[in-house]
C-alpha positions as a Markdown table, in Angstrom:
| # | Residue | x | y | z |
|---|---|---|---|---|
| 1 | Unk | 93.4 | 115.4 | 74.5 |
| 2 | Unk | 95.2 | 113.0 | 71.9 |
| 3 | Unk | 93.7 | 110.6 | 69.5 |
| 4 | Unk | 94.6 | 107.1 | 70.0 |
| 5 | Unk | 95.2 | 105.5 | 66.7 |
| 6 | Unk | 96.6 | 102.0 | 65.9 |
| 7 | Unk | 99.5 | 102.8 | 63.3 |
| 8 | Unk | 101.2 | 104.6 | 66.6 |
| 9 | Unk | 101.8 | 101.3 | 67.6 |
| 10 | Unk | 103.3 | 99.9 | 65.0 |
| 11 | Unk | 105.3 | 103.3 | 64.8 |
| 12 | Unk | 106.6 | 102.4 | 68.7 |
| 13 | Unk | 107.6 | 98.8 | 67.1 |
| 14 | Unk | 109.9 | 100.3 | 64.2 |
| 15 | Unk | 111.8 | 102.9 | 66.5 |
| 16 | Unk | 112.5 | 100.9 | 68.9 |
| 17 | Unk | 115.8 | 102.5 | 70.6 |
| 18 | Unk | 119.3 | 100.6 | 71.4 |
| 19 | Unk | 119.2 | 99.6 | 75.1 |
| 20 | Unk | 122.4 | 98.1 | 78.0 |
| 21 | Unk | 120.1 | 96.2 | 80.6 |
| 22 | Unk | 123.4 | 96.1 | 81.9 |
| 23 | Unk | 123.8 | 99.7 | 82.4 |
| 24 | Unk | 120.6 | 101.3 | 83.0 |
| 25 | Unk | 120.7 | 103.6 | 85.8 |
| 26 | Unk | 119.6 | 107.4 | 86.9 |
| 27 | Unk | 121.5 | 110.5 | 85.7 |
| 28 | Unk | 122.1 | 110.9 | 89.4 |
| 29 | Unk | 122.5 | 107.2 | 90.7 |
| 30 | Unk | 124.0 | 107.1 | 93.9 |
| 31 | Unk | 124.6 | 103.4 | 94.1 |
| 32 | Unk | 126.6 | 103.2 | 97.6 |
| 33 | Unk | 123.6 | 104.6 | 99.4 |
| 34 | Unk | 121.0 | 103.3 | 97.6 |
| 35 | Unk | 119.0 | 105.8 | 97.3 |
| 36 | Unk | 117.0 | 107.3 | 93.9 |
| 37 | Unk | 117.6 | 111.0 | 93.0 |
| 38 | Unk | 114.7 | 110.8 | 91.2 |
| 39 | Unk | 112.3 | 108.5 | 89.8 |
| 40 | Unk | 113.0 | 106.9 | 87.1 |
| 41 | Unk | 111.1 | 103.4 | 84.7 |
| 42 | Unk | 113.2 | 101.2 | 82.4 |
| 43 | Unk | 110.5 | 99.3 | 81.4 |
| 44 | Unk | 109.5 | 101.2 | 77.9 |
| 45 | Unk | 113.4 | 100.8 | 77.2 |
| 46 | Unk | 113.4 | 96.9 | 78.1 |
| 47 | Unk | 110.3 | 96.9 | 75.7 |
| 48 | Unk | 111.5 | 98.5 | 73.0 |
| 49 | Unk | 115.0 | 96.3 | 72.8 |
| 50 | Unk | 113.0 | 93.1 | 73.1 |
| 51 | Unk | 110.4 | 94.7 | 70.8 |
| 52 | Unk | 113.3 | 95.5 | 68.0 |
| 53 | Unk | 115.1 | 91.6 | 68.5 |
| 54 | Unk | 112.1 | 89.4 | 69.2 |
| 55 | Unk | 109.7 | 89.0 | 65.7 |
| 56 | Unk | 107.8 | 87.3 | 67.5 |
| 57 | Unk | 107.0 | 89.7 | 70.8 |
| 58 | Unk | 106.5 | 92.0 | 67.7 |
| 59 | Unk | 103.7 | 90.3 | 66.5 |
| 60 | Unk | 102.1 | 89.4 | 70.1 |
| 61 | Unk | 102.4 | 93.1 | 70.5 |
| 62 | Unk | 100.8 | 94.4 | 67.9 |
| 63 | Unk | 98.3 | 91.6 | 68.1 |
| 64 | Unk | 97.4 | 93.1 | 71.4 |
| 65 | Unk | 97.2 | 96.3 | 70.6 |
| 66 | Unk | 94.4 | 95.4 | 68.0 |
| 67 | Unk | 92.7 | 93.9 | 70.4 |
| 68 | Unk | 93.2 | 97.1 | 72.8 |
| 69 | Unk | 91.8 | 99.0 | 70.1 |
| 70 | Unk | 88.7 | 96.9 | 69.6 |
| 71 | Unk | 88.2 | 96.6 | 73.5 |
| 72 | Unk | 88.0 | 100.3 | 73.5 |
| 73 | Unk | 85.8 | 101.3 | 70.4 |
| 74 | Unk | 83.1 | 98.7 | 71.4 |
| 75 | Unk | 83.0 | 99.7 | 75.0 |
| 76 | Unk | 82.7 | 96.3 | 76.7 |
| 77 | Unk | 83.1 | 96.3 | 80.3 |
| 78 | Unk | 84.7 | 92.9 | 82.3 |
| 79 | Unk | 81.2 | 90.5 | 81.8 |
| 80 | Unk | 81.8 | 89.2 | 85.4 |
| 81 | Unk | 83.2 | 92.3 | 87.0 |
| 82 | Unk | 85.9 | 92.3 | 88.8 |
| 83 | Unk | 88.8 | 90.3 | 88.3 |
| 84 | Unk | 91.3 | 89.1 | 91.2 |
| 85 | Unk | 94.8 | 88.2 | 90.1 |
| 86 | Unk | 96.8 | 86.0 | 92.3 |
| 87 | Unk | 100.3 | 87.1 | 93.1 |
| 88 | Unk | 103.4 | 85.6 | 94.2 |
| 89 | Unk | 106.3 | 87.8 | 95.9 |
| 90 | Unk | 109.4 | 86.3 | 95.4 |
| 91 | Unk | 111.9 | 88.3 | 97.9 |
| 92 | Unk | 115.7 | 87.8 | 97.6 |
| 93 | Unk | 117.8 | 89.4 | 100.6 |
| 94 | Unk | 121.5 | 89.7 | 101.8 |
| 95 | Unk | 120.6 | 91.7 | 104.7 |
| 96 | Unk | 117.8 | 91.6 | 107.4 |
| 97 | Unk | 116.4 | 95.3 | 106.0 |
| 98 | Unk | 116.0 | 93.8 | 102.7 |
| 99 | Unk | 114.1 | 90.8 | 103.7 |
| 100 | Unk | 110.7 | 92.6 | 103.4 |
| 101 | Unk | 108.4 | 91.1 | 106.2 |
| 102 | Unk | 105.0 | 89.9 | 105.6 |
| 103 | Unk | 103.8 | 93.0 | 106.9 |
| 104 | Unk | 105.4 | 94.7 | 104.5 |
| 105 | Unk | 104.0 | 93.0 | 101.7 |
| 106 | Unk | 100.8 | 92.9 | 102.8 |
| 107 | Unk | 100.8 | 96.8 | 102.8 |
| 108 | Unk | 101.7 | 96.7 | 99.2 |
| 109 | Unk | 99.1 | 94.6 | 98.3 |
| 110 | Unk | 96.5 | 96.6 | 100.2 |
| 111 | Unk | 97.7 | 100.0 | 98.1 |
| 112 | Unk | 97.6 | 98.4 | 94.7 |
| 113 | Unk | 93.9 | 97.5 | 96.1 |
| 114 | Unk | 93.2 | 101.0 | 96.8 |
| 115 | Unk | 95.1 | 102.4 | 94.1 |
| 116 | Unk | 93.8 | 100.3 | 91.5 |
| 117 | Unk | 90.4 | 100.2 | 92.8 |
| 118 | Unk | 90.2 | 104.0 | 93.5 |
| 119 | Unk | 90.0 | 104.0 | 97.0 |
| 120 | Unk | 92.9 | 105.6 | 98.1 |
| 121 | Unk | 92.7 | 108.4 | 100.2 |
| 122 | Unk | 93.8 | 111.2 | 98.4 |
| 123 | Unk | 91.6 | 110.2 | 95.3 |
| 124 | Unk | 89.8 | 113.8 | 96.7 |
| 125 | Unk | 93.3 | 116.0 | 95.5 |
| 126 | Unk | 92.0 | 115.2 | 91.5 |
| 127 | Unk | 91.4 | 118.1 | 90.3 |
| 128 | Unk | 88.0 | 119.1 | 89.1 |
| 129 | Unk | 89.5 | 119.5 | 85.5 |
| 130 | Unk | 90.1 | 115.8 | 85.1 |
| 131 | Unk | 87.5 | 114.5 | 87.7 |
| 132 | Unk | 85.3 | 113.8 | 84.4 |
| 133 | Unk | 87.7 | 111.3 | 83.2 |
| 134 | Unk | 89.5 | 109.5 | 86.5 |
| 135 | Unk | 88.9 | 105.7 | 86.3 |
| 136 | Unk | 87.8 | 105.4 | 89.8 |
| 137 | Unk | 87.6 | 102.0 | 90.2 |
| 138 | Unk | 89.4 | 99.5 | 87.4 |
| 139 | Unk | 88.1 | 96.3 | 88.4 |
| 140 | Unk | 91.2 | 94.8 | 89.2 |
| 141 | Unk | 92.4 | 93.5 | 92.6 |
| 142 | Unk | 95.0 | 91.3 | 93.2 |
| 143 | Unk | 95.4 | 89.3 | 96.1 |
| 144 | Unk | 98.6 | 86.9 | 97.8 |
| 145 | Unk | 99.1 | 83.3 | 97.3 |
| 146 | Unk | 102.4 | 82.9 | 98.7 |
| 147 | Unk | 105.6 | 84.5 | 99.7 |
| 148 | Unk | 109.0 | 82.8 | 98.3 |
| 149 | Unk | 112.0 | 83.8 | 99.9 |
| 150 | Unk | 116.0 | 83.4 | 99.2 |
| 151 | Unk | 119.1 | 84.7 | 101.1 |
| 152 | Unk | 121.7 | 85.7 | 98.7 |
| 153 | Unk | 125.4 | 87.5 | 98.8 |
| 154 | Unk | 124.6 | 89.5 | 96.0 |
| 155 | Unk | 125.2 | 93.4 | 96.4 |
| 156 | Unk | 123.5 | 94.6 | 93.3 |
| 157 | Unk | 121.1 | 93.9 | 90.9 |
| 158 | Unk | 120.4 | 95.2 | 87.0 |
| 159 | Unk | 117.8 | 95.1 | 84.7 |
| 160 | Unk | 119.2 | 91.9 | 82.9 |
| 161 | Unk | 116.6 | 89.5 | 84.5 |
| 162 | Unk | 119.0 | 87.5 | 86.9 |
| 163 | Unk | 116.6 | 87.8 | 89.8 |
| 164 | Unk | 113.9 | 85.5 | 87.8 |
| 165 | Unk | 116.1 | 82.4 | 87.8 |
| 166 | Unk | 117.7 | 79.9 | 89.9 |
| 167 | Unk | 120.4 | 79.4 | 87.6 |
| 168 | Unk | 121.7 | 82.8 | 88.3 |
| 169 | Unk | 121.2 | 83.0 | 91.9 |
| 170 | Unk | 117.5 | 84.2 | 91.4 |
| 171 | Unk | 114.2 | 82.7 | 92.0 |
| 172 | Unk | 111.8 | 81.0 | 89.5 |
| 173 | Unk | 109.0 | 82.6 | 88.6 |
| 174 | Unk | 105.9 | 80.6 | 89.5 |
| 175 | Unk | 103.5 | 79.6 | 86.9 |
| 176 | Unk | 103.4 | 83.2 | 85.4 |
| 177 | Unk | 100.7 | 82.5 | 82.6 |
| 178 | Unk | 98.5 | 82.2 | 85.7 |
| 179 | Unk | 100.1 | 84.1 | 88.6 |
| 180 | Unk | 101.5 | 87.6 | 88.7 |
| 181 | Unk | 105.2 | 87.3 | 89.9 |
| 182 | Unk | 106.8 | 90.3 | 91.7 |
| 183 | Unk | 110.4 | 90.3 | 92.6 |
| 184 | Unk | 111.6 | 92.2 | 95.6 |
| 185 | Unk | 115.5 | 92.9 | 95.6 |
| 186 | Unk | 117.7 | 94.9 | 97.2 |
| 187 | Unk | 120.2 | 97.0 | 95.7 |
| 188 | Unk | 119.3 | 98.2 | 91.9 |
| 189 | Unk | 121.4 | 101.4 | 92.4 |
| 190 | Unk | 119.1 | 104.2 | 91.2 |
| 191 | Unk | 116.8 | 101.8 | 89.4 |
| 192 | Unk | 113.2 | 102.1 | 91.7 |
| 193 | Unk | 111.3 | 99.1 | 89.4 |
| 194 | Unk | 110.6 | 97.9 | 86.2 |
| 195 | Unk | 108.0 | 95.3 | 84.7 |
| 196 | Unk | 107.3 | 93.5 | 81.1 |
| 197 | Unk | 104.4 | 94.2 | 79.3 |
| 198 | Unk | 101.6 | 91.7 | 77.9 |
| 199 | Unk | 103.5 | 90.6 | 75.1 |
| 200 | Unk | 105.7 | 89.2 | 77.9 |
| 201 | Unk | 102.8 | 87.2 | 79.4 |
| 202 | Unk | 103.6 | 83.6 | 80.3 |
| 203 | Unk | 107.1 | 83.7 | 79.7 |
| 204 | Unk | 109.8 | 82.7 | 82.3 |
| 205 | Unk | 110.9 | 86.6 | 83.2 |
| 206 | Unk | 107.3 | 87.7 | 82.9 |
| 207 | Unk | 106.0 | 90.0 | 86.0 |
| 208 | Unk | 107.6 | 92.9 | 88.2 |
| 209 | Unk | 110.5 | 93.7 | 89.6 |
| 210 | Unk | 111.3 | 96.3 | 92.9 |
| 211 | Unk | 113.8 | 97.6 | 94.8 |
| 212 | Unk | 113.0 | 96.5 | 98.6 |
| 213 | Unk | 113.5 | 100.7 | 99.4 |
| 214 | Unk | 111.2 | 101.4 | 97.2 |
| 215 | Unk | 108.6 | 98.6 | 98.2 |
| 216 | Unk | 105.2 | 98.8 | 100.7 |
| 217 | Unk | 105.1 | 101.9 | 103.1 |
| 218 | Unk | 106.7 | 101.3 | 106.8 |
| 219 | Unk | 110.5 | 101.3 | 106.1 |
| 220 | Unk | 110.5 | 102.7 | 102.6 |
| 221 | Unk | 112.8 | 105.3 | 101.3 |
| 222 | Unk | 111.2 | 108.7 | 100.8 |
| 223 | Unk | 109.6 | 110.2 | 98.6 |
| 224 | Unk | 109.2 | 106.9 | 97.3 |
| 225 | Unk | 107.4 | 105.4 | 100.4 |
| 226 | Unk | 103.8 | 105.2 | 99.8 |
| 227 | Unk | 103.6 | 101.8 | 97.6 |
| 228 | Unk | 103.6 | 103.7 | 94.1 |
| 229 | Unk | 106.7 | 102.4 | 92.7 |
| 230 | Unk | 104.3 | 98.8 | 91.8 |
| 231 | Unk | 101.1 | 100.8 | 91.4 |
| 232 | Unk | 103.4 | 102.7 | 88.5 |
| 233 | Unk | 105.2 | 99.3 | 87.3 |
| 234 | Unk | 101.6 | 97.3 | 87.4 |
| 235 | Unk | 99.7 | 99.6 | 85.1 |
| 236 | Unk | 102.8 | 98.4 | 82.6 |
| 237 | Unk | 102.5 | 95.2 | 83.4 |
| 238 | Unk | 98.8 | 95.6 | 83.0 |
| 239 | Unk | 99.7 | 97.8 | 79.6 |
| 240 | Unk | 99.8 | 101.3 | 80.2 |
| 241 | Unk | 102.7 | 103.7 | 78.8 |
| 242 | Unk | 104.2 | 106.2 | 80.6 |
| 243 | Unk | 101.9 | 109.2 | 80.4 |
| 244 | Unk | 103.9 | 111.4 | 78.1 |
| 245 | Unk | 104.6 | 108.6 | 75.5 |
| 246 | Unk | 108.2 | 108.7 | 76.1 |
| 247 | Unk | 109.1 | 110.8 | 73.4 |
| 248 | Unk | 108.3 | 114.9 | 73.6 |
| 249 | Unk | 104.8 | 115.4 | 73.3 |
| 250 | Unk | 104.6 | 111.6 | 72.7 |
| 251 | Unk | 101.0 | 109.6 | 72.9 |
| 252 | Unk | 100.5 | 107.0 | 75.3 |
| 253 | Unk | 97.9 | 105.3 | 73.0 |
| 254 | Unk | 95.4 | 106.7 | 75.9 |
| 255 | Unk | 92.8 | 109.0 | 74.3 |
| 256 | Unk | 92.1 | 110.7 | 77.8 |
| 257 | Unk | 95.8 | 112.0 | 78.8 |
| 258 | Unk | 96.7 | 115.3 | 77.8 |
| 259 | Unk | 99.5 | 115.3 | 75.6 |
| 260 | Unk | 102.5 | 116.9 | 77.4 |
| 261 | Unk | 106.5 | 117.5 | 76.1 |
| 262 | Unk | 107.8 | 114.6 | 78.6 |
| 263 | Unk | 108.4 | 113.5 | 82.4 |
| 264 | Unk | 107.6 | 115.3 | 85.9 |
| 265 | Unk | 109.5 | 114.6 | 89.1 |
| 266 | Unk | 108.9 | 116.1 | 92.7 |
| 267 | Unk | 105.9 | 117.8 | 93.8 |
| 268 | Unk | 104.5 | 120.2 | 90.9 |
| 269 | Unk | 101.6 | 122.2 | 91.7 |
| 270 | Unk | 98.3 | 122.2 | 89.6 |
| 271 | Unk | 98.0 | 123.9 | 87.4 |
| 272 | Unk | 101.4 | 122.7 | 84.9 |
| 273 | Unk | 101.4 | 123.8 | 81.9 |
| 274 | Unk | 102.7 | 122.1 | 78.8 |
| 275 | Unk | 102.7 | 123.7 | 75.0 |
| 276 | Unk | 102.3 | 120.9 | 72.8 |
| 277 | Unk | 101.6 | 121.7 | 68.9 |
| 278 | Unk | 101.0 | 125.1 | 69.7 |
| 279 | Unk | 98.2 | 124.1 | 72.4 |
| 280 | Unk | 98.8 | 124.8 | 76.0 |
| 281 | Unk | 96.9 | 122.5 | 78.7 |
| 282 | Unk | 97.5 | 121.8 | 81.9 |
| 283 | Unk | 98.6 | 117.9 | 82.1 |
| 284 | Unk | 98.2 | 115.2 | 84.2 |
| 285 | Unk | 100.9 | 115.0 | 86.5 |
| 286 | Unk | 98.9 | 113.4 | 89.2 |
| 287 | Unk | 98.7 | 109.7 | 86.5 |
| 288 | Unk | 100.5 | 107.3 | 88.1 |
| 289 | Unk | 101.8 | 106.6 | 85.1 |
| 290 | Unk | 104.3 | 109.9 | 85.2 |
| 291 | Unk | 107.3 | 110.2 | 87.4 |
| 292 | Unk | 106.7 | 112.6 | 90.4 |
| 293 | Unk | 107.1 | 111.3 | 94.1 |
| 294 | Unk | 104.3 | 109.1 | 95.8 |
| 295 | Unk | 102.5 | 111.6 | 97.1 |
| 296 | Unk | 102.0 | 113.7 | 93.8 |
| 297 | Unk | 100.3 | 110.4 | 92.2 |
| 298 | Unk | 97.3 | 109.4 | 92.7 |
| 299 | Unk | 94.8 | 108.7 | 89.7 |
| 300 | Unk | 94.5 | 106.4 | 86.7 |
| 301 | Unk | 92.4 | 107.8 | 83.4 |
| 302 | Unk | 89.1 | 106.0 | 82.2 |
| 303 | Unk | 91.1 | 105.3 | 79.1 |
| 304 | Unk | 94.0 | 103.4 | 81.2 |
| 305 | Unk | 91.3 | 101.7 | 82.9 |
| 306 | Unk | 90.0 | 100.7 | 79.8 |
| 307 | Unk | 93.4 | 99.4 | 78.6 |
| 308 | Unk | 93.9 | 97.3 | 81.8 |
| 309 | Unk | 90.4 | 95.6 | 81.7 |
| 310 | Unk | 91.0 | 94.6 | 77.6 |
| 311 | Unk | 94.2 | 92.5 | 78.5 |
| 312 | Unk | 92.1 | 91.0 | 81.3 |
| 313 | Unk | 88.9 | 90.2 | 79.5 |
| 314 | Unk | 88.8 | 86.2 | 78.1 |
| 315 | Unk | 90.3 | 86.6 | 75.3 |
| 316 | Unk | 92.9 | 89.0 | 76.4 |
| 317 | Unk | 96.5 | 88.4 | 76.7 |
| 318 | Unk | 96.8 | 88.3 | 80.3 |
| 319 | Unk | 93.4 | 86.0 | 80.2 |
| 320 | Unk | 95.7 | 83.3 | 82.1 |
| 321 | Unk | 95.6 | 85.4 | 85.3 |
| 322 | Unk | 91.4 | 84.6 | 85.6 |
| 323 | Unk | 91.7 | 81.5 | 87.5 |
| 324 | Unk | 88.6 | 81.7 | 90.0 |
């Protein structure tokens, strides 16, 4: 397992890579069907190129991860349990398939229940090897305020934020210091989702973004078709990196994660090895925060949980989303 330790975060802040929003797309994007080779996150990238421009999301961001840090080493749990975040889904559609019914929505809101609250049904396939350190249940639920919706002629969408405002044919976000704002779109070529992290919170793009095909359960493109696309982009949202640090044999900042040289896809059978620094383990693969299909994911660590519940607590920096 890797120790967490604060200079890595301020290490993520200075390497921040060059990024296109513009351009960000799977090696394999097919973007006439629609349809995802393989799953694939821009929201690291996004980070680190507003993380690199932006002084000031620099120092919100390391501010946070301080607190993070000092969430974790004096083990304080939520003091009034669970909390509930509101969300708004903000759908914009040019075709009857992309205009997501209430139905639809509901379903996603009901698997980020169970995923995030460790009730989903295949919790049993954890392996006994990290049953000692699954989160079960993070104390987070979110429920649905309302449903904003918007007919539109646009064919495609990219990563630069156009779907959060009016002004360029998108939709407003509402309130997002105190609501969690999704976006459902339609096309994003081979792009599945992508979210901003708590350094992010309150500002006008702040919340999640998915691809309708890739959104709920009935209708949705497989293997992508069992909700886990938001579970995935939440945890950011919520502050969780992807599971392999996004560098070869990267850290995650999660103490609990085995270390592991970078990304799965499809269906990989326990045990998967990784060597990293001469060590071989079998790794995680099952995190939601990796990159196999739907069906392969299906656990969050106690250190993610951890993570989620310190940008939650009062003085955390998604505190705005505690309105009871």
């Amino acid at each position: 397992m890797k120790k967490t330790v604060f200079y890595l975060a301020a290490a993520f802040v200075i390497s921040a890579c060059n990024h296109n929003p513009e351009t960000e797309t799977l090696a394999d994007d097919n973007s006439t069907t629609n349809v995802a080779a393989r799953r694939s996150c821009p929201s690291e990238e996004l980070r680190a190129e507003m993380l690199k421009n932006d002084a000031a999301a620099r120092e919100r961001f390391i501010n946070i991860e301080a607190g993070v840090q000092n969430f974790i080493a004096t083990g304080k749990v939520l003091s009034d349990g669970t909390v509930d975040i509101p969300v708004v889904v903000n759908v914009l559609y040019r075709t009857s398939a992309e205009n997501i019914s209430d139905a639809r929505i509901a379903e996603q809101i009901a698997v980020l229940n169970a995923d995030f609250g460790g009730t989903n049904t295949d919790a049993s396939k954890i392996p006994t090897e990290f049953s000692t350190v699954k989160a079960g249940d993070t104390k987070v639920r979110f429920h649905l305020i309302k449903t904003v919706r918007k007919s539109t002629t646009k064919t495609k969408w990219g990563t630069n934020d156009a779907m959060k405002k009016a002004s360029t044919g998108g939709i407003d976000a509402t309130s997002p210091a105190n609501y969690f704002n999704l976006w459902v779109v339609g096309n994003m070529g081979g792009i599945l989702g992508y979210a901003t992290f708590p350094e992010s919170a309150g500002l006008w793009n702040d919340g999640v973004v998915i691809a309708a095909p890739y959104f709920g359960k009935t209708g949705a493109t497989s293997p992508y078709n069992l909700g886990r696309t938001a579970t995935h982009e939440v945890g950011h949202y919520l502050n969780l990196r992807h599971i392999w640090g996004d560098a070869a044999c990267g850290n995650d900042l999660v103490a609990d994660t085995p270390t592991q040289t970078g990304a799965n896809y499809g269906k990989p059978t326990y045990p998967l090895y990784n060597t990293c620094s001469g060590t071989s383990r079998s790794v995680m693969f099952m995190n939601y925060m990796d990159y196999v299909d739907d069906a392969s994911m299906f656990m969050f660590s106690a250190g993610q949980k951890a993570r989620a519940q310190a940008v939650l607590t009062s003085s955390g920096a998604r505190s705005g989303l505690r309105i009871y």
